[in-house]
N, C-alpha and C positions, 0 to 999 in steps of 0.2 A: 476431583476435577481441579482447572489450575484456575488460579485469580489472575486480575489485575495486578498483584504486589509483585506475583511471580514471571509473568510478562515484561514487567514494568524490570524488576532483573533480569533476565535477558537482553532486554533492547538497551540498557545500559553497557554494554558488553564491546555494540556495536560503535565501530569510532570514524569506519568509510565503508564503504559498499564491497569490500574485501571480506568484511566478518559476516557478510550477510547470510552464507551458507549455514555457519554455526550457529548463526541466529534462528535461522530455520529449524536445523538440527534442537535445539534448543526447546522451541515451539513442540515440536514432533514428541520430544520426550517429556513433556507436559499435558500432552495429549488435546490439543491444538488439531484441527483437521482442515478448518482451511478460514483464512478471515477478510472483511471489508474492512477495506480505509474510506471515509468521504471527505471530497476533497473541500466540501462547503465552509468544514469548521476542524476537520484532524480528527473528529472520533471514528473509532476503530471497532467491529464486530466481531468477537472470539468465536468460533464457532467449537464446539466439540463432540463426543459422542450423546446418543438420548437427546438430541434437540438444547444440550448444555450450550446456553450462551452466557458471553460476557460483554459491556458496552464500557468503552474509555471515554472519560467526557471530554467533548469537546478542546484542543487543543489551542484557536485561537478564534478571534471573530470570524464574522461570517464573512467569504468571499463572495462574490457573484460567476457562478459559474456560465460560460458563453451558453447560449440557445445552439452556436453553429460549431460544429466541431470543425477545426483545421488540424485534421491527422496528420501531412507532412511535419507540418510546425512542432505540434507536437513529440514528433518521435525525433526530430530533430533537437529539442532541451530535453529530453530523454535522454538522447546519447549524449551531450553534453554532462550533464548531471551525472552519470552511467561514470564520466570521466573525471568525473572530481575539480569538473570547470563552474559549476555552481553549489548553493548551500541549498539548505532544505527550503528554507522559507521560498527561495526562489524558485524552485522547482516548482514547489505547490503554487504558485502565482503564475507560474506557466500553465500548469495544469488549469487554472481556472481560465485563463482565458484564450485556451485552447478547445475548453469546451468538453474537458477531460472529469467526469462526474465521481467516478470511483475507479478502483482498481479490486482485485480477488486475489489473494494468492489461494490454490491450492495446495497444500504439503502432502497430498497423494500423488496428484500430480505433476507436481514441481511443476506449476506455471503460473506466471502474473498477467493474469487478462485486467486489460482500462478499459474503460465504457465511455459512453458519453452520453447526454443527459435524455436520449432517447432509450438506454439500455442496450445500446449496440457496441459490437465488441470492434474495438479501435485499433487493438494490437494486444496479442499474445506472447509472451516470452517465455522460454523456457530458464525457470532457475537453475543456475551452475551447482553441481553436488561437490 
């Protein structure tokens, strides 16, 4: 099964939202089947075969994530960010106060479903191969 070290080189890899595919690609050959980010504090959920998980710890303090989700707002610093018009931290500061709880990628699927803090699914993407 893959670690945390070997994630951890992969996502080093990544330098803009261009390398994201071979990041995926990456994951996939790790055997990765599909993971949670939360946006409260940055740790991430590895998911793999046999109920194998992996948990990243926490990447920064806790945000307050909104009660009310604002879905336009959101997909709107979404495609911003999408465009290399903001950086991480600020994306994720978007996310929380859009009310943007987590996100899924699938790597069966190729798709990033965001939630929001009720478990409802706020938008769907399909990942570029």
């Amino acid at each position: 099964m893959f670690t945390l070290d070997q994630i951890g080189a992969a996502h080093s890899k990544v330098k803009s939202g261009a390398d994201f595919p071979a990041y995926i690609r990456d994951l996939k050959k790790l055997g990765v089947i599909h993971y949670q980010t939360f946006v409260v504090d940055g740790h991430t959920d590895y998911y793999g075969a046999s109920d194998y998980r992996e948990t990243s710890p926490a990447k920064y303090s806790d945000l307050v994530v909104a009660a009310q989700c604002e879905a336009e707002q959101f997909k709107a610093a979404l495609k911003e960010h999408q465009q290399g018009k903001t950086d991480y931290p600020t994306f994720i500061r978007s996310c929380a106060e859009c009310g943007i709880e987590n996100w899924i990628v699938d790597l069966a699927k190729m798709t990033c479903t965001y939630h929001d803090k009720s478990g409802n699914e706020v938008l769907v993407e399909a990942i570029p191969q």
